[in-house]
N, C-alpha and C positions, 0 to 999 in steps of 0.2 A: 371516507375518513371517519364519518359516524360520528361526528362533535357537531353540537352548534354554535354560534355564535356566543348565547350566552354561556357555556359550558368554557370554550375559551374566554373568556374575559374573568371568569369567578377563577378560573385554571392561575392567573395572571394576577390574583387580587383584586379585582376591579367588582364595581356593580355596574351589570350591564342596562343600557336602557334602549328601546326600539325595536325593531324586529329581531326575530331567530335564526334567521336563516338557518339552513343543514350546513355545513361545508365540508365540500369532496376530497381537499387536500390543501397541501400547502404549498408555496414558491415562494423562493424571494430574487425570483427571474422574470423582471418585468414583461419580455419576449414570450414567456413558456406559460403568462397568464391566460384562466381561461373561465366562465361564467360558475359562479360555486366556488373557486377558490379563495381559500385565505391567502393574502398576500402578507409579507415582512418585509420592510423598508430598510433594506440593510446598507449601510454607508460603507465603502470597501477603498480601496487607495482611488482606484479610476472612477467608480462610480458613485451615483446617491441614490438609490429606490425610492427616495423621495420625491426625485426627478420626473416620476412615473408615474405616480399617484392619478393624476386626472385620463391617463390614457388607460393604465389598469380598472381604474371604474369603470370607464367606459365601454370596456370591453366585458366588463359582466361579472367581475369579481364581488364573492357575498360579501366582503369583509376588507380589513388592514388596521396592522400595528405599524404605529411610526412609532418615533424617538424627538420628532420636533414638529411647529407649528407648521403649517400647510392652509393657507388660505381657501384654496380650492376644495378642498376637501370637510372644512368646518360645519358643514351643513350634513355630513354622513355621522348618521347616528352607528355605524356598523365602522368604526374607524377608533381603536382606540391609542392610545398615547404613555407612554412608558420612559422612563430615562434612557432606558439601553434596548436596541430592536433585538439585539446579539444575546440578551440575556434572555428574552420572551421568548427566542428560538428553543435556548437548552432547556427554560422551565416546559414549556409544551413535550419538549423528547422525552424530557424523562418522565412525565406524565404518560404516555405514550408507554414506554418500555414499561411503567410499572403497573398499567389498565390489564395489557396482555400477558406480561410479566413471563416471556420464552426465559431459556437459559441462553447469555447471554454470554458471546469468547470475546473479550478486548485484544486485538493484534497487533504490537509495536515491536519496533529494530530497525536499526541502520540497515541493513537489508532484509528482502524475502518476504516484508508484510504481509503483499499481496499475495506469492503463492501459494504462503502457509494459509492467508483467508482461504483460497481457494480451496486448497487441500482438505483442509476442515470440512468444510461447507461441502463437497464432492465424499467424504466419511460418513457425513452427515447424514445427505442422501441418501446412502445406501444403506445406514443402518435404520433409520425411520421407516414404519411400513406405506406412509403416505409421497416418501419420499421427495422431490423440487418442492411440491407444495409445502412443505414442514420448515423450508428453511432460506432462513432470510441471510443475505451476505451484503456487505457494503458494496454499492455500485462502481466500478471503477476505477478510483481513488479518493472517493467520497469521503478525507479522512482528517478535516479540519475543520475548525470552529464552526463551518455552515456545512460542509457533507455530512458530517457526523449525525449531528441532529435532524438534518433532513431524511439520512440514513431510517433512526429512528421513527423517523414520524411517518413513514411507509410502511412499519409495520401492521399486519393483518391477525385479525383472530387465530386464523391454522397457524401461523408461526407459530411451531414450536423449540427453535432455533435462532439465533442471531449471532451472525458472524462480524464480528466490529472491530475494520482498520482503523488506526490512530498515526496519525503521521501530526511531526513537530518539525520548529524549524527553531526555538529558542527553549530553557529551561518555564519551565510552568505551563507550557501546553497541554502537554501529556495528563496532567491532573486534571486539570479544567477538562477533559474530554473525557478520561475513567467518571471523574463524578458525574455528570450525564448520565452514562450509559451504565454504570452499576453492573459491573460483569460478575457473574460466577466464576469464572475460569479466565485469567489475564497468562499470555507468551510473551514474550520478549526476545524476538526470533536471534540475536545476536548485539554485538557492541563492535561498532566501524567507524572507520573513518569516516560518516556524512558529517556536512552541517559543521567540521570545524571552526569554520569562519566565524558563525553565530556562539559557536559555544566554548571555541578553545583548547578545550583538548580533551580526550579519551575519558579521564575518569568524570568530565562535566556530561558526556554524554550519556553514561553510566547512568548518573544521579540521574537524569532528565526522562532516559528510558526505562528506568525502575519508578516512575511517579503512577505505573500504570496499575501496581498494585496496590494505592491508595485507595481504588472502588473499589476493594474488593470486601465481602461481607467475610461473617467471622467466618462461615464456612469455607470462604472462596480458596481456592487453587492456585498458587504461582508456577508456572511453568517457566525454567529458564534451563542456559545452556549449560554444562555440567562444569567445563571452565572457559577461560577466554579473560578477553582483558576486563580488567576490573568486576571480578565475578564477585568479590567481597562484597564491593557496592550494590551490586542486585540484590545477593542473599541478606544484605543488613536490608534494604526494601522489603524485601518480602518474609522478613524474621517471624513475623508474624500470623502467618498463614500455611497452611499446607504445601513443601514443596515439591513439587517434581521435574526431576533435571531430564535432560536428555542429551547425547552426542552416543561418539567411540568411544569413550572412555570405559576403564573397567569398572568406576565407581557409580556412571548416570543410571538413574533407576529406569531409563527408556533408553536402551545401547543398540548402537547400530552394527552392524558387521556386513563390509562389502566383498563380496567374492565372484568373480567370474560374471560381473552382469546383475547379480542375484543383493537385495536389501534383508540382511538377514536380521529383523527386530526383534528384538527382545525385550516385553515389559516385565514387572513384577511378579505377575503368574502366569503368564503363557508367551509364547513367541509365534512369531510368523514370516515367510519369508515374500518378498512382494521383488516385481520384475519391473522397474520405473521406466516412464516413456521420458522423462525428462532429463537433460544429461546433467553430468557435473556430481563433484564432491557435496557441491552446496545446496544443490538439491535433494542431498542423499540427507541434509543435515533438518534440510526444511518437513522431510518428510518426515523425521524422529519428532520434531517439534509438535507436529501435524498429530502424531500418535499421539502424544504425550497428554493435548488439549482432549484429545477424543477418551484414553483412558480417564481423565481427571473426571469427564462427563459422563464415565461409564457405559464409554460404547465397547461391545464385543471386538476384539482381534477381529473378527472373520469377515466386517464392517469396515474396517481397517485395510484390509487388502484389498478386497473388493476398490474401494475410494480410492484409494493412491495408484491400483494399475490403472485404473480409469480414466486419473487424471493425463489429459497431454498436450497442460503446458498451458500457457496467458501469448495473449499477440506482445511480441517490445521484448518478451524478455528469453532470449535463447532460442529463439524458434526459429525451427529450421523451413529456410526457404529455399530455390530453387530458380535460376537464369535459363532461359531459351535452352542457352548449351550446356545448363547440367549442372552449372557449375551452385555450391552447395551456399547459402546465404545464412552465416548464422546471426539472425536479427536478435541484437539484445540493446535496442536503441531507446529503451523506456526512459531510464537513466545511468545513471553510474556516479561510484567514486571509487576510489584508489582500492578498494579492496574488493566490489564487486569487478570494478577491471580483473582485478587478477585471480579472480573464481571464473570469470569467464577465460581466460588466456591459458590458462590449467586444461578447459575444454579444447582451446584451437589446436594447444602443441598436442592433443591425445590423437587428433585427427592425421591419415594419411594424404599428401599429397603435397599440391602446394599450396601453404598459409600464409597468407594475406592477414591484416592486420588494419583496418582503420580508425583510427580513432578522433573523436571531439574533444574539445576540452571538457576538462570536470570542471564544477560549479562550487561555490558554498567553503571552499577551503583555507580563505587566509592568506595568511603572508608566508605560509607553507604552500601553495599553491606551485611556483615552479618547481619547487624541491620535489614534491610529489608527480610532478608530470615526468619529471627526470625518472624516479624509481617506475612509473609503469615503461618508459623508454628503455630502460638499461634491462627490467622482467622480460621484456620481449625478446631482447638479446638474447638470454641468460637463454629463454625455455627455447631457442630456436626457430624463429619464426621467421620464415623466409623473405617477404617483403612487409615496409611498417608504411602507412600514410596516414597525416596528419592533417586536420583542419580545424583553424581557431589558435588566437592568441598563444594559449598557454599550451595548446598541445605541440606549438613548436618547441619546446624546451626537453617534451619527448622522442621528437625526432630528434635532438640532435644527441641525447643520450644513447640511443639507439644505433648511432653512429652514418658516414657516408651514405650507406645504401638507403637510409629513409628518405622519403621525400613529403615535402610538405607543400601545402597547398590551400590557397589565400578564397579559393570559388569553388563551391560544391559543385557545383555543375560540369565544371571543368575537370575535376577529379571522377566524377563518374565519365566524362568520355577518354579518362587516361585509362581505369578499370577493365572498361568495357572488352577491348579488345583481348583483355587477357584471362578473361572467363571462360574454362572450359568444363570438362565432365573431371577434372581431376582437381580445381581448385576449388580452394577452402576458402572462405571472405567473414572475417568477423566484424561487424559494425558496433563500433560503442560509443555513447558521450554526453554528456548531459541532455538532462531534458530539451533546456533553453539552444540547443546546437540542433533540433528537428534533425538528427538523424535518418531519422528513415527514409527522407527526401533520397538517401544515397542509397540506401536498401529498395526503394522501390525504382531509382533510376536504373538498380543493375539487375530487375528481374522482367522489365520491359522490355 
């Protein structure tokens, strides 16, 4: 990490007093402590890192920031005390991003965060001569009030890159995480249906997803989609700054055009055509996005195709799996809500044979929650989908829009030994549904 002790404390406002120690890095995971590390006491719904204090000493930690008294710990001159542990997090990150000071992409939208991170970050690559080494991506989903910053605070001198997920679940997150991390280049891969529940409705998400242009410096880039719901509200966010759109459309200054297989893109002054390993419309949409951050940063097209045939694909999300007998497993169990269900279902009906359909309930939605379980039930009708299975509360409401032939079912387990039998080298199985429904439990019971 290259800080000391007192370099964090002055970082912090404080005047430090006692020893120096170096320290290696930071946690605020009591379990993942280890001898050198700074630790942060961060108080979270279930837990208190406060709670931990005497067994992280113990175990060899230089340092800690609390937020309250600790008896045990009063005698550690290497322990300092702050109102908020959550606030010493983001000051230290963005000390951190502004020591090394990479160019820095913020990634937010109701879907595709991660791929478009990915995307970028795999552009990135290949246009840097140093290449992985040059470029830093958020871990994961590393992309709330303590990934973010921790994100940050893993940055290395060779970063010369920083890809930065931002994931929200109410209005004001999104700021609080741009201000951090102070992006040169902010996406806003789209406006969906997540997070209803919390926010209400479309044009609330709008506002909440556009807060990301807030860090942006006079120079910085807005990157958004050419239109879509409440595109007004992004462009009044980002009025500000430089924009660059991207989609189909004929007006995005980064257009895509799909033909036979083939992503025929087109920026401002040159085009290129790139052969995606990842399937779907929506991929085709993430990858304009993907371009659009990389032209803003001034990477060559030829950077550009290179990174995107490369890329193939994140685990959870569309990835194609494979049963004993062949039969074809499209995992996209990371999460869902009502509109990536039906970027994925777009994929199932493009597929031959026979489609299978499972789904979990979606999360986060409100008192719209059956109504929309009903529209992905009746979607599946509509595109064709041979057999539908349901698991969880509210995706019963899909089954029964879907009509007789669905069937629903109350145990995962039980549902994978009704599957099982009917997996061959000709069927198709799409798995989807909220995080909180572990999905995959059904994806991996049918490729055993």
């Amino acid at each position: 990490m290259n800080w000391t002790w007192h370099e964090v404390v002055h970082l912090l406002g404080g005047v430090p007093k006692g020893g120096n120690p170096e320290l290696l890095r930071v946690s605020t995971d009591s379990r993942d402590c280890g001898p050198g590390d700074l630790f942060i006491a961060i108080k979270g719904e279930f837990f208190d890192g406060h709670d931990f204090l005497e067994e992280v000493r113990a175990r060899g930690v230089a340092g800690a920031i609390i937020e309250r008294d600790v008896p045990a710990v009063r005698d550690w001159d290497c322990c300092w005390r702050m109102d908020s542990t959550r606030v010493a997090l983001a000051r230290l990150a963005r000390a951190r991003r502004r020591q090394f000071n990479p160019s820095v992409v913020a990634v937010t939208g109701s879907n595709g965060k991660t791929t478009v991170k990915e995307m970028v970050a795999a552009i990135l690559r290949s246009f840097d001569s140093a290449g992985a080494q040059a470029v830093w991506a958020t871990p994961g989903n590393f992309n709330n009030d303590i990934g973010l910053p921790l994100t940050l605070l893993a940055l290395r001198p060779e970063h010369r890159w920083a890809v930065i997920e931002m994931g929200m679940n109410h209005a004001g997150e999104i700021a609080q995480l741009t201000r951090i991390a102070e992006p040169d280049v902010a996406v806003v891969t789209n406006v969906q249906r997540a997070h209803l529940g919390h926010l209400g409705s479309l044009a609330e998400i709008a506002r909440a997803k556009g807060e990301v242009f807030e860090g942006l410096g006079a120079r910085g880039v807005a990157v958004l989609p050419e239109s879509g719901p409440y595109g007004t509200v992004l462009r009044s966010a980002a009025a500000s700054h430089e924009m660059l759109t991207f989609g189909f459309e004929e007006n995005a200054r980064v257009r895509g055009e799909f033909d036979r297989g083939l992503l025929h893109i087109h920026g401002p002054a040159e085009s290129v055509t790139v052969r995606l390993q990842v399937p779907g419309q929506h991929n085709q949409k993430n990858a304009l996005a993907a371009t659009a951050v990389a032209l803003a940063l001034k990477v060559d097209m030829g950077a550009v195709q290179q990174g995107l045939e490369g890329f193939a694909g994140i685990p959870g999300r569309l990835q194609s799996r494979f049963s004993s007998l062949g039969a074809l497993i499209l995992d996209d169990t990371y999460n869902a809500n009502p509109d990536s269900v039906q970027a994925a279902l777009d994929v199932l009906a493009q597929r031959s044979g026979r489609r299978i359909f499972v789904l979990g309930d979606l999360g986060e939605l409100g008192p719209e929650g059956p109504a929309l379980h009903a529209e992905v039930g009746q979607l599946a009708r509509t595109l064709g989908i041979d057999e539908f299975y349901t698991l969880g509360n509210l995706a019963r409401e899909a089954s029964l829009a879907f009509g007789p032939s669905a069937r629903h079912e109350t145990d995962a387990q039980h549902l994978i030994q009704v599957l099982r039998p009917q997996l061959n080298a000709d069927t198709v199985v799409l798995v989807k549904g909220s995080r909180f429904m572990r999905m995959e439990a059904i994806v991996e019971g049918l490729i055993q």
